[in-house]
LOZATOR-121936 format. One record per residue (C-alpha): x, y, z. Coordinates in pm, whole numbers, plus 50000, padded with zeros to 5 digits. Layout:
XYZ
...
This chain:
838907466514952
835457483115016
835557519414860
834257547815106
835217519915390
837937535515625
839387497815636
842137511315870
840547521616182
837907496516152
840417476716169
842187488616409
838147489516620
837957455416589
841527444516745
840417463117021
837447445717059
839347414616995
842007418917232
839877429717506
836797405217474
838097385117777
835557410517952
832847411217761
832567373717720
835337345417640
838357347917451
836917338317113
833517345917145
834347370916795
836357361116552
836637373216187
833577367416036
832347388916267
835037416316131
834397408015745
830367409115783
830737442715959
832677456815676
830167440215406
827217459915583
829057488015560
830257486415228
826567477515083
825137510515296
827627529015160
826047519914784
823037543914864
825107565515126
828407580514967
829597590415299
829797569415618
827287577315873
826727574216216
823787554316188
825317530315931
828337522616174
825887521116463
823537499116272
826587478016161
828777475716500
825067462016723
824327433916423
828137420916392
829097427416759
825817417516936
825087392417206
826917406917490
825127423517786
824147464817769
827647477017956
829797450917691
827477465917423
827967501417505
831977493717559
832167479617219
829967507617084
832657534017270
836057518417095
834147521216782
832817557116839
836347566116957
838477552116654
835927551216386
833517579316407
831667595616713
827827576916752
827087591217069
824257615016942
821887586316855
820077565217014
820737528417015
817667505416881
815917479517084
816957445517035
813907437416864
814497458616552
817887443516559
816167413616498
813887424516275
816567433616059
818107404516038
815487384915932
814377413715660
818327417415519
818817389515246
822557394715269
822637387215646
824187358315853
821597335015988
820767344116380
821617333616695
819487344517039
821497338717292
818147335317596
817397325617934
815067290218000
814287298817602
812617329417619
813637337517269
810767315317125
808147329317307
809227369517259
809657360116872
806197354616864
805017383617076
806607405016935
805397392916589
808827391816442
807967357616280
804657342616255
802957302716241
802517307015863
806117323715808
808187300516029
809237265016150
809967248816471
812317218916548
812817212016845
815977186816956
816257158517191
814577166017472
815607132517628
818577106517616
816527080617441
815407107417151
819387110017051
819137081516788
820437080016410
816837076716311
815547110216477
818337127816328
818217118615993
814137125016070
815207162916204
817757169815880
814937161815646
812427188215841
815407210315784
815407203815409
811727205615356
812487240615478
815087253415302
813437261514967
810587281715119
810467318615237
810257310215624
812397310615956
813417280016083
813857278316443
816247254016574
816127251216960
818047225117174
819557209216837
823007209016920
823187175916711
822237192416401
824977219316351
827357199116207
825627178715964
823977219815888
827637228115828
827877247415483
824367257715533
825107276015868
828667294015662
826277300015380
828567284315158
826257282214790
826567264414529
825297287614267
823277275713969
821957306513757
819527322313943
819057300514197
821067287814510
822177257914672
823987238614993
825157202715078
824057190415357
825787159015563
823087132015555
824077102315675
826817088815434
825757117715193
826217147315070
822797159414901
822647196014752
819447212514854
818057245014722
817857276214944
815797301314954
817207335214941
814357348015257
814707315215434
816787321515728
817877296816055
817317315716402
819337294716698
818097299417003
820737289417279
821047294317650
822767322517733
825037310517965
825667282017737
827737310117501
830227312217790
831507279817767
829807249817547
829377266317214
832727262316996
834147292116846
833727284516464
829997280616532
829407314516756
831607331316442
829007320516198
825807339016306
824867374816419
823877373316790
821957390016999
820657388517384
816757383117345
């Protein structure tokens, strides 16, 4: 247990949420990684803040529970006002800050912009929540004849001459990567004093590359795509939000 977490009615929030996310999005579309994260950012706000604040459960319900549209959002908000603690007397942040504190939070899950026609790349940008010198691009097959062993393996070792540097890596139409990016997308270290590291499926093996602890992946998907293409286990894995 979390001390100074009220364990109960969050959980009790996030069955709600659970049982009812038919109409917000799909069945599955949060699971419980979504649950344990939100209880982690409570529980390490909670550190500097003895007592459990509206802002903090705010702050934690829109990272954990993002990527649904503003009525879903406010619905989700509501259970959690209603069996948690009343948040109606702030206002709720723009996604952009949401953003922004994902990429600033070194305990965070990696990210997941759920856009339209990839919007998300361009609005990162503008909005100057990553930069050229403080990010990567890789962009997937664009056509059938790109999906070959050789571009893959070519795409995986972009991703590992990333990992060890203090960047975002954006990953947009690379469906083909996220398995072989398995353990690095659960953030499942290997820890080796000081320093951190993840196996990543390369061909027939298994190399362990170092990570970073400010490198973080941002997925930018199609919206609509969320509905029905993404599996579960890999929506569970990030933080999302509608960009």
């Amino acid at each position: 247990s979390t001390p100074g977490v009220p364990l109960r009615r969050i959980s009790q929030a996030f069955y709600e949420v659970y049982d009812r996310q038919a109409a917000f999005r799909r069945l599955d579309f949060y699971g419980m990684r979504d649950f344990y994260f939100l209880v982690k950012h409570i529980g390490r706000a909670l550190k500097a803040n003895s007592t459990l604040t509206e802002q903090i459960l705010q702050d934690a319900v829109l990272r954990n529970f993002g990527g649904s549209e503003a009525k879903h959002k406010a619905d989700i908000c509501q259970l959690f006002s209603d069996m948690v603690l009343p948040m109606g007397t702030i206002p709720e942040p723009p996604v952009f800050k949401l953003v922004s504190d994902n990429l600033e939070d070194e305990h965070a899950r990696h990210l997941m912009l759920l856009t339209s026609q990839s919007a998300a790349l361009r609005l990162l940008f503008q909005e100057k929540l990553i930069t050229h010198q403080d990010s990567r691009i890789i962009l997937g097959a664009c056509f059938p004849g790109d999906e070959t062993d050789s571009f893959h393996a070519q795409q995986l070792r972009e991703v590992q001459g990333c990992m060890d540097k203090p960047i975002a890596l954006v990953l947009l139409h690379c469906n083909n990567l996220y398995e072989s990016l398995y353990d690095l997308l659960n953030q499942h270290y290997t820890y080796l004093g000081d320093k951190r590291f993840v196996r990543i499926a390369f061909g027939g093996s298994l190399p362990l590359c170092q990570v970073h602890r400010n490198f973080r992946v941002i997925v930018i998907e199609e919206e609509q795509d969320s509905f029905r293409r993404l599996a579960a286990p890999l929506l569970n894995r990030f933080e999302k939000q509608v960009f």
